[in-house]
Backbone as JSON, one array per atom type, in Angstrom:
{
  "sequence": "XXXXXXXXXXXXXXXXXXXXXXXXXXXXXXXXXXXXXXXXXXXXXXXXXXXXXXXXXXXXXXXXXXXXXXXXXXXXXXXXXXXXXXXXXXXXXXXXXXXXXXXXXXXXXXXXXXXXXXXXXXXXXXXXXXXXXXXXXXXXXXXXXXXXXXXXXXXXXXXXXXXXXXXXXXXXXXXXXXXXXXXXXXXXXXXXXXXX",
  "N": [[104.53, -125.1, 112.76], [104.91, -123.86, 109.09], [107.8, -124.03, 107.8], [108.21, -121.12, 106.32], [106.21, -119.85, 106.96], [104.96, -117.09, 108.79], [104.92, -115.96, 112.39], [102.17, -114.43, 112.8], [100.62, -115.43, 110.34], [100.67, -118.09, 110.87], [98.98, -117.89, 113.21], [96.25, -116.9, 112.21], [95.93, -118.86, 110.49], [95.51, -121.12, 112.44], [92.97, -119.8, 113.68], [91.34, -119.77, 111.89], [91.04, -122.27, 110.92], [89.82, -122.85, 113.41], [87.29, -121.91, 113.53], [86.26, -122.31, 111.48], [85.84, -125.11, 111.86], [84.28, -125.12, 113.88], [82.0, -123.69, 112.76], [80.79, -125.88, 111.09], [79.99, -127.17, 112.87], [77.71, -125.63, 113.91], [76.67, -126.0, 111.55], [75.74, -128.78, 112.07], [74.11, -128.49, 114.17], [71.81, -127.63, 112.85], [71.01, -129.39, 110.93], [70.28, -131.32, 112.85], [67.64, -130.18, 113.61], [66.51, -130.35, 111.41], [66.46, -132.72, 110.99], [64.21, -133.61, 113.19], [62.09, -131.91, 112.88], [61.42, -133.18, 110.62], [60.59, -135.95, 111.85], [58.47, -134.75, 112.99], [56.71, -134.15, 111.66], [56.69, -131.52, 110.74], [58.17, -130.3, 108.73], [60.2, -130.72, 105.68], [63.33, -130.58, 105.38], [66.59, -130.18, 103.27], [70.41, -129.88, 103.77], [72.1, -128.22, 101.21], [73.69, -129.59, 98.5], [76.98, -128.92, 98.02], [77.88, -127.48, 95.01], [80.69, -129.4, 93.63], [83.32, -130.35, 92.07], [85.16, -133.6, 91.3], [88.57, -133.47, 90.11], [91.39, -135.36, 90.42], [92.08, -138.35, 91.28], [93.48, -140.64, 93.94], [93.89, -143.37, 94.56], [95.49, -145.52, 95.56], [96.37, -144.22, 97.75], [93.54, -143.43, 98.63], [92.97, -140.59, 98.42], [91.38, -137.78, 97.06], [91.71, -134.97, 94.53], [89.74, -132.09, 93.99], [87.63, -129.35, 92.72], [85.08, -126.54, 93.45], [82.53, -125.67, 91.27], [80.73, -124.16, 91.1], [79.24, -120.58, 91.84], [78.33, -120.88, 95.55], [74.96, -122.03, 96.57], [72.28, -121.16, 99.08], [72.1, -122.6, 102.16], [70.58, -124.34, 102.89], [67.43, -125.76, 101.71], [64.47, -126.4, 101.41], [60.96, -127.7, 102.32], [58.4, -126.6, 104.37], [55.26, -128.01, 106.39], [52.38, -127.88, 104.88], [52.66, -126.96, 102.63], [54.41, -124.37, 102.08], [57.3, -123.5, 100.37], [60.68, -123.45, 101.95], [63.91, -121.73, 102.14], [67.2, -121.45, 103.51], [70.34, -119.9, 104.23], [72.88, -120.22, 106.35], [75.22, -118.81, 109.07], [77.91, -118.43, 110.9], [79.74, -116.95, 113.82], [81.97, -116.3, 115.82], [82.8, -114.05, 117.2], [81.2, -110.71, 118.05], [79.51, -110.1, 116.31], [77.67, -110.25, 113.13], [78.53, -109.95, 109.81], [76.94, -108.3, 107.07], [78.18, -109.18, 104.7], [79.23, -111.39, 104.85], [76.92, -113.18, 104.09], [76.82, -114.33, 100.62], [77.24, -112.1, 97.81], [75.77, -113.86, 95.42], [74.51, -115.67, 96.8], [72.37, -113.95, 98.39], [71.18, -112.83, 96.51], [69.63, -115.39, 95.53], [68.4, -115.85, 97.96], [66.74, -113.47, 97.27], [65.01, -114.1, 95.26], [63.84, -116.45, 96.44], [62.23, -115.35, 98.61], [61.14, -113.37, 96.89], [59.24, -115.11, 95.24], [57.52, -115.9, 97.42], [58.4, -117.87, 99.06], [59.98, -118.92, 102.23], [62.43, -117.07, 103.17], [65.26, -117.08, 104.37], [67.85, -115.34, 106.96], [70.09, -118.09, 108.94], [71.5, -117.38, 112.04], [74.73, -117.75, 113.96], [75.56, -116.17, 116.84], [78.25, -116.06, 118.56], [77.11, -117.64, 121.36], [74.5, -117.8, 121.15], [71.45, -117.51, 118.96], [70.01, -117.26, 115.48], [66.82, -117.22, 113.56], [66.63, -115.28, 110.69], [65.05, -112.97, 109.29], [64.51, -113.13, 105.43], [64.12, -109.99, 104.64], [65.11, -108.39, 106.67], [67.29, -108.9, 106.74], [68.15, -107.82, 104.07], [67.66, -105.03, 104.13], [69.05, -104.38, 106.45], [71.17, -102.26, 106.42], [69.81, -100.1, 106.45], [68.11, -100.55, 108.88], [69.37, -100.8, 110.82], [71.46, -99.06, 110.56], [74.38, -99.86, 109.89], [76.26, -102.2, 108.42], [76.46, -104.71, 109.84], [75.24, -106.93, 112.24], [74.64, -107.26, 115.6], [74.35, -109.61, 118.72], [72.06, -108.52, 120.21], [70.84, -106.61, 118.49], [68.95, -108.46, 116.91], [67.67, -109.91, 119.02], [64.57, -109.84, 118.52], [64.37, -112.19, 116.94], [65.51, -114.31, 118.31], [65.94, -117.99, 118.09], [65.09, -121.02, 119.82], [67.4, -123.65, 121.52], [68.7, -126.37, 122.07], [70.73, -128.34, 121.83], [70.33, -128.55, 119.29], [69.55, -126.24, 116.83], [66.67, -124.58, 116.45], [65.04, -123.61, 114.06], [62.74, -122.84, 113.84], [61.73, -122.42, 115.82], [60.89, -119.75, 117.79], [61.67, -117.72, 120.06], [60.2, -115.82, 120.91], [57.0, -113.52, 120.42], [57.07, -112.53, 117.77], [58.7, -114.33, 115.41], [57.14, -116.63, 115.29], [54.82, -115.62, 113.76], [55.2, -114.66, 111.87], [56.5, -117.11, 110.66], [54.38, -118.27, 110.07], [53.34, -116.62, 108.21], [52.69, -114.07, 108.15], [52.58, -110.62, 107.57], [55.74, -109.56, 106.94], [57.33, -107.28, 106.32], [59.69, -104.83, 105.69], [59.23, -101.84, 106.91], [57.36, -102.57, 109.44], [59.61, -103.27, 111.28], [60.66, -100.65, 111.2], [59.22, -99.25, 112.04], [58.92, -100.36, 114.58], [57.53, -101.61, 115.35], [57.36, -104.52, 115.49]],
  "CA": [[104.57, -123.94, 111.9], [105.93, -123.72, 108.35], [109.18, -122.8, 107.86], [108.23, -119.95, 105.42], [105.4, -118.65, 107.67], [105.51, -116.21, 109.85], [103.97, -115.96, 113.27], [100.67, -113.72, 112.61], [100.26, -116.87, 109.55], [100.27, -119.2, 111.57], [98.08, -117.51, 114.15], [95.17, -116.66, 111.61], [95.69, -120.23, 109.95], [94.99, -121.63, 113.38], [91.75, -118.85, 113.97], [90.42, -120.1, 110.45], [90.7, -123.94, 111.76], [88.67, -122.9, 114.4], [86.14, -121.01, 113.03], [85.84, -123.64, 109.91], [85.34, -126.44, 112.72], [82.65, -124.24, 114.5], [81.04, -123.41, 111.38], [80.65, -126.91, 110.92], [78.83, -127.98, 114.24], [76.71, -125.04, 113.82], [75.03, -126.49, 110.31], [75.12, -129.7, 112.58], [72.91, -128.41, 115.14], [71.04, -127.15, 112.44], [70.83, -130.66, 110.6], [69.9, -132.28, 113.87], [66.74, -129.46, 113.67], [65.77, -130.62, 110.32], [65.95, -134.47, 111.3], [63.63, -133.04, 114.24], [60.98, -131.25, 111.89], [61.18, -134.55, 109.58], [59.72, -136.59, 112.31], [57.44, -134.25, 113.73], [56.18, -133.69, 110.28], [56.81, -130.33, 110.04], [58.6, -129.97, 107.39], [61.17, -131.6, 105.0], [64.52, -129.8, 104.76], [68.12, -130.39, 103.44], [71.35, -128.94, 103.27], [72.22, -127.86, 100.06], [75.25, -129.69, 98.37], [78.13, -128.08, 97.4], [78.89, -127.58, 93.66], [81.67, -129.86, 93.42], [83.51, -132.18, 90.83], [86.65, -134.13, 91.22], [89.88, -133.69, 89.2], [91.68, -136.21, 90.18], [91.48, -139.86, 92.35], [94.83, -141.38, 94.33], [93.22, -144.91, 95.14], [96.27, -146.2, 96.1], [95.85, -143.43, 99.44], [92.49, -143.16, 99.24], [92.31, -139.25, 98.19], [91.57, -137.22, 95.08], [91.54, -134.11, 94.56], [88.55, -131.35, 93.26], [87.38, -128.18, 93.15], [84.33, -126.12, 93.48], [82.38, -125.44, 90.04], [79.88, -122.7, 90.98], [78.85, -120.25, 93.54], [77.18, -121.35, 96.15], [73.71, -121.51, 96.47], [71.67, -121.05, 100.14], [72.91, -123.73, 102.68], [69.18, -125.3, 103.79], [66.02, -125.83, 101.57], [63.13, -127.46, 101.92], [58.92, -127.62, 102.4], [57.05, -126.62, 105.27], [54.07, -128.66, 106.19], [51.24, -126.94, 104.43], [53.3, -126.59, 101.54], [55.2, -123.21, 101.54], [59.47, -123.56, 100.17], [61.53, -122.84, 102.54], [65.4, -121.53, 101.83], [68.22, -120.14, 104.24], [72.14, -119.49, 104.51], [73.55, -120.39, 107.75], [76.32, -118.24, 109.35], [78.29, -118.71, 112.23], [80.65, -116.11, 114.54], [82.96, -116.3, 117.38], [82.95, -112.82, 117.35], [80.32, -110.33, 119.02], [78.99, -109.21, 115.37], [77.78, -111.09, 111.95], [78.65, -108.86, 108.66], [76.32, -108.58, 105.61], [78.7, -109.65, 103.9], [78.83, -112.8, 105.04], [76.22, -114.06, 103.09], [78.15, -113.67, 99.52], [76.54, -111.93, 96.39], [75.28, -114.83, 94.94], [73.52, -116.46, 97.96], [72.03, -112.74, 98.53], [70.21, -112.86, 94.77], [69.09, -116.75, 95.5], [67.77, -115.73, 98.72], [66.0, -112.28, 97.29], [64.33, -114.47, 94.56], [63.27, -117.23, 96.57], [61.83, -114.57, 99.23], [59.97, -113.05, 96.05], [58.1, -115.99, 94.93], [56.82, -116.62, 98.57], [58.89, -118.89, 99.86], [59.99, -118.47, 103.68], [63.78, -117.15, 102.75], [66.28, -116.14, 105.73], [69.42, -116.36, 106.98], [70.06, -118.84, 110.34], [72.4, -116.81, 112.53], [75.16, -117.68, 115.6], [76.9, -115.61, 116.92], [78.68, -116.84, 119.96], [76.29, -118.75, 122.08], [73.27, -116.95, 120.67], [71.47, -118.55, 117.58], [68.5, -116.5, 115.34], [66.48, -117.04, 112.25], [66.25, -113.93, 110.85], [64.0, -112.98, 107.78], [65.27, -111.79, 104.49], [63.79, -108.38, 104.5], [65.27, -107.43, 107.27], [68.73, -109.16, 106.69], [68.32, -107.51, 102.84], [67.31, -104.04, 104.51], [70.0, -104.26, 107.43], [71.73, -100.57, 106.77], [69.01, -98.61, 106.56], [67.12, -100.9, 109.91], [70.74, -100.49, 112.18], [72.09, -98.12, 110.57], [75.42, -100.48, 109.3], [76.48, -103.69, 107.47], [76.95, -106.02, 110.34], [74.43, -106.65, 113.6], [74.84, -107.92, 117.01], [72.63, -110.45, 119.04], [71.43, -107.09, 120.63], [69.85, -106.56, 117.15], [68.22, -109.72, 116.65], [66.42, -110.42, 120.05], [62.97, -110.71, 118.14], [64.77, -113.46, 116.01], [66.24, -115.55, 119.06], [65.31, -118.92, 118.52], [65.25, -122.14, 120.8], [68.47, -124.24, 121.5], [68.15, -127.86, 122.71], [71.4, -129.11, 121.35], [70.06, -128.53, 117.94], [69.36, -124.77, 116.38], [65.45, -124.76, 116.44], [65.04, -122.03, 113.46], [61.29, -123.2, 113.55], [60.69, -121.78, 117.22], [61.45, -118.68, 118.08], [61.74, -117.72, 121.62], [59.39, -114.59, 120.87], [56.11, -114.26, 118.93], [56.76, -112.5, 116.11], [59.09, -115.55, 114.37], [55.94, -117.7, 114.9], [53.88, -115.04, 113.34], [56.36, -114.39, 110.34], [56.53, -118.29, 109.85], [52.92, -118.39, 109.93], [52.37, -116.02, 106.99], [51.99, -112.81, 108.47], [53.21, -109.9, 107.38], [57.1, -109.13, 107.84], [57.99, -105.74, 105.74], [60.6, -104.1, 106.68], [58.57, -100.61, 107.9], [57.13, -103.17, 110.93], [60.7, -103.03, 112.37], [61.68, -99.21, 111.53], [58.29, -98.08, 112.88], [58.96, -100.81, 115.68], [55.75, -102.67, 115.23], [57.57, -105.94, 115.8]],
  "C": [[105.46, -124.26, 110.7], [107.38, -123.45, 108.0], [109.67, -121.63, 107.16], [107.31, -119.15, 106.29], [105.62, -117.78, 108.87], [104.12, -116.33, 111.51], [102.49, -115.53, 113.24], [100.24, -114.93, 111.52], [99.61, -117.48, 110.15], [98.93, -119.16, 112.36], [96.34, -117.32, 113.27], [94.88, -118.12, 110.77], [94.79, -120.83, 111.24], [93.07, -121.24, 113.4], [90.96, -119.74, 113.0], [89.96, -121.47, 110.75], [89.39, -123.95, 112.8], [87.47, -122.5, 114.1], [85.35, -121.79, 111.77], [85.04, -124.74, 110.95], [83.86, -126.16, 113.3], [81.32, -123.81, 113.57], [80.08, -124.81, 111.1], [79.8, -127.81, 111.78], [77.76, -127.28, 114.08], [75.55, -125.87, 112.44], [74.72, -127.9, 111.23], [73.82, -129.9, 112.62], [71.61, -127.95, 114.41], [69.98, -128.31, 111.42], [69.67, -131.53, 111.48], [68.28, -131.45, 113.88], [65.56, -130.14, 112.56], [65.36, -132.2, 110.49], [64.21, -134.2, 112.12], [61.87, -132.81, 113.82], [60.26, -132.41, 110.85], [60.24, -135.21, 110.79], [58.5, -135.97, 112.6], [56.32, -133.73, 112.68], [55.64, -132.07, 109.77], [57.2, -129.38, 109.03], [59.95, -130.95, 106.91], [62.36, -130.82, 104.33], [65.64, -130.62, 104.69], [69.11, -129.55, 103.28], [71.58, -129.29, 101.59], [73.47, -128.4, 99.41], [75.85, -128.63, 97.23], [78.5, -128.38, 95.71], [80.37, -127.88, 93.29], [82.21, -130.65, 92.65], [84.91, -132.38, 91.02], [87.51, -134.14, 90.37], [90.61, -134.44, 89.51], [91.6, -137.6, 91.41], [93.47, -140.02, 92.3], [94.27, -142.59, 94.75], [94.22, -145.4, 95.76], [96.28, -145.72, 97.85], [94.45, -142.98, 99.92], [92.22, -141.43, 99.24], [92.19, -138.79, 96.89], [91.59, -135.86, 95.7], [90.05, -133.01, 93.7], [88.7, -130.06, 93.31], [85.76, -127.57, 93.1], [83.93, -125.51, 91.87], [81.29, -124.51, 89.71], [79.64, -121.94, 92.4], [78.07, -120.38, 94.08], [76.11, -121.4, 96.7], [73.41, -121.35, 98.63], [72.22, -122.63, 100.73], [71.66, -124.88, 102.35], [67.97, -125.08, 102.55], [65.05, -126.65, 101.63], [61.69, -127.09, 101.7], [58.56, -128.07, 103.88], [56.07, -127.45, 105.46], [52.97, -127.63, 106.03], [52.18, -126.29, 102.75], [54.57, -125.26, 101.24], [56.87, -123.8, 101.56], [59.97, -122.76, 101.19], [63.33, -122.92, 102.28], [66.27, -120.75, 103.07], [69.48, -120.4, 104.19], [72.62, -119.71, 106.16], [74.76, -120.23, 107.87], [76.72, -118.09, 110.57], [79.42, -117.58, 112.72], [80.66, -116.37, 115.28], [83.18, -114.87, 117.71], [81.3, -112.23, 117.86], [79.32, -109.53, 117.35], [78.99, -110.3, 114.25], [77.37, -109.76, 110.72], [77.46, -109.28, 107.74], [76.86, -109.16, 105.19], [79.46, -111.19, 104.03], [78.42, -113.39, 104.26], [76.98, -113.32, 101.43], [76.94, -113.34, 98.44], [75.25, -112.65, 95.85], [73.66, -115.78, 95.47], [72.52, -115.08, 98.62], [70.49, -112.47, 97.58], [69.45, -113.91, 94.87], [67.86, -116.28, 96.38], [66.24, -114.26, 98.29], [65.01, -112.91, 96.23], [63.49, -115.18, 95.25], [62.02, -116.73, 97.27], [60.38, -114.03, 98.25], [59.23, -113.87, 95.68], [57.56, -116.53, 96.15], [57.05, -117.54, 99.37], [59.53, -117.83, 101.46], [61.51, -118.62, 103.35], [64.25, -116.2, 104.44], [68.05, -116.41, 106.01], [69.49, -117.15, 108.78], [71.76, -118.11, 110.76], [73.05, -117.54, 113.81], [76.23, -117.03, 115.69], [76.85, -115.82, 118.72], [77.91, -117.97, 120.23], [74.68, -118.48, 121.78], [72.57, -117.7, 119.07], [69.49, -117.33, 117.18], [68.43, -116.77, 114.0], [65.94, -115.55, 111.79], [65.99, -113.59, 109.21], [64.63, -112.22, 106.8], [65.02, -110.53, 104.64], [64.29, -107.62, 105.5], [66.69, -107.6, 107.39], [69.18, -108.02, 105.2], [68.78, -105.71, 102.66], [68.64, -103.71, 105.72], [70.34, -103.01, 107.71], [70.34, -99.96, 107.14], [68.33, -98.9, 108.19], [67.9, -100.55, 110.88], [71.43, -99.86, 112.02], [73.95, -98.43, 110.48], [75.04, -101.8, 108.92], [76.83, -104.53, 108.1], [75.52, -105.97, 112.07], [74.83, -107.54, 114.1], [73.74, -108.82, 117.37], [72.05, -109.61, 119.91], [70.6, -106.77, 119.89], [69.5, -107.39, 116.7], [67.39, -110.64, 117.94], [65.4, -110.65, 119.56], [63.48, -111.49, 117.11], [65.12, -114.61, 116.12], [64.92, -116.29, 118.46], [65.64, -120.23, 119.48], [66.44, -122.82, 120.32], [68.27, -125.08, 122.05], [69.61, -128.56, 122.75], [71.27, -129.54, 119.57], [69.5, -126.68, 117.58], [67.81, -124.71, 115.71], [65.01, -123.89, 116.04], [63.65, -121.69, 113.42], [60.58, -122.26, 114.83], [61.19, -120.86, 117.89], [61.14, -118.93, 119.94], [60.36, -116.74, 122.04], [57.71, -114.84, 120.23], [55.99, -113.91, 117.77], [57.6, -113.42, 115.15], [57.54, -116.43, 114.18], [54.51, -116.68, 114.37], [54.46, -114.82, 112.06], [56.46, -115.93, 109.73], [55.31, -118.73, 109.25], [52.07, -117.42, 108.33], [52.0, -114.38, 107.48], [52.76, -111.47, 108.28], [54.24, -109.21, 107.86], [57.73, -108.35, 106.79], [58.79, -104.93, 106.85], [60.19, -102.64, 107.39], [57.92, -101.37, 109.26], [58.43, -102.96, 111.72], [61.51, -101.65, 112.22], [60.83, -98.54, 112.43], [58.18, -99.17, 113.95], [57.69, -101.35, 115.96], [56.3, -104.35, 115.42], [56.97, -106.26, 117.07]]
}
């Protein structure tokens, strides 16, 4: 511990460590999905790099320093086989709930554009041990579908998808993901009037 910080500091420094690290396996497993899809020639995705540029280089230790130079776009895009773009945001919780606000502003607008020109836009969800692709329109729509700004994996059962050791956003567990990836109509009145 610092010797300026105080206990609760420390304690939420730690939390953040953890939650950064976890964050971090999750795009793994989500990586290891896209390798997955590459062979099987289903489609051709990457993560998205980070808008970054270096200010300065220490060669002598081997670090520099940088910073971030815009906000950041959707984590994952890519192409489907059969052509359609695919875009999503991948968000991870240790907690029993993932906020709207999660996905930030920016990555909100990316996702609502890409969604509009026909591409297959979502966000890739885990929370806890639970993992779901879950379609813009109904991530975009959220309040009005649950009635608040954050859902459970209670509210995303028709979104589970398969877990292997990789986050398999391609195969749902259910059938309406493989009917929604397929092209088939996913407006948000299918899940108020419960037509999912």
């Amino acid at each position: 511990m610092r010797t300026s910080e105080t206990a609760a500091e420390a304690v939420r420094r730690y939390k953040n460590a953890i939650n950064n690290a976890q964050g971090h396996s999750f795009e793994g497993y989500i990586k290891a999905a896209c390798a997955l899809y590459a062979q099987q020639g289903r489609a051709e995705i990457d993560k998205t790099p980070e808008p970054f540029r270096v200010t300065a280089k220490d060669r002598k230790n081997g670090t520099f320093s940088g910073r971030f130079t815009a906000r950041a776009q959707p984590d994952f895009q890519g192409t489907l086989d059969g052509g359609r773009s695919i875009v999503f945001e991948a968000k991870y919780t240790t907690t029993d709930r993932m906020k709207r606000a999660a996905v930030t502003d920016e990555q909100m607008k990316r996702l609502k554009h890409h969604h509009e020109r026909g591409a297959l836009a979502a966000v890739c969800v885990g929370i806890q041990n639970d993992f779901f692709f879950v379609p813009w329109p109904f991530w975009d729509d959220m309040k009005n579908l649950c009635g608040r700004q954050y859902v459970t994996a209670d509210d995303l059962q028709a979104f589970r998808v398969k877990f292997n050791g990789s986050v398999l956003f391609l195969d749902y567990v259910g059938q309406i993901g493989g009917r929604w990836i397929s092209g088939a109509d996913c407006s948000p009145e299918r899940w108020r009037n419960g037509n999912v």
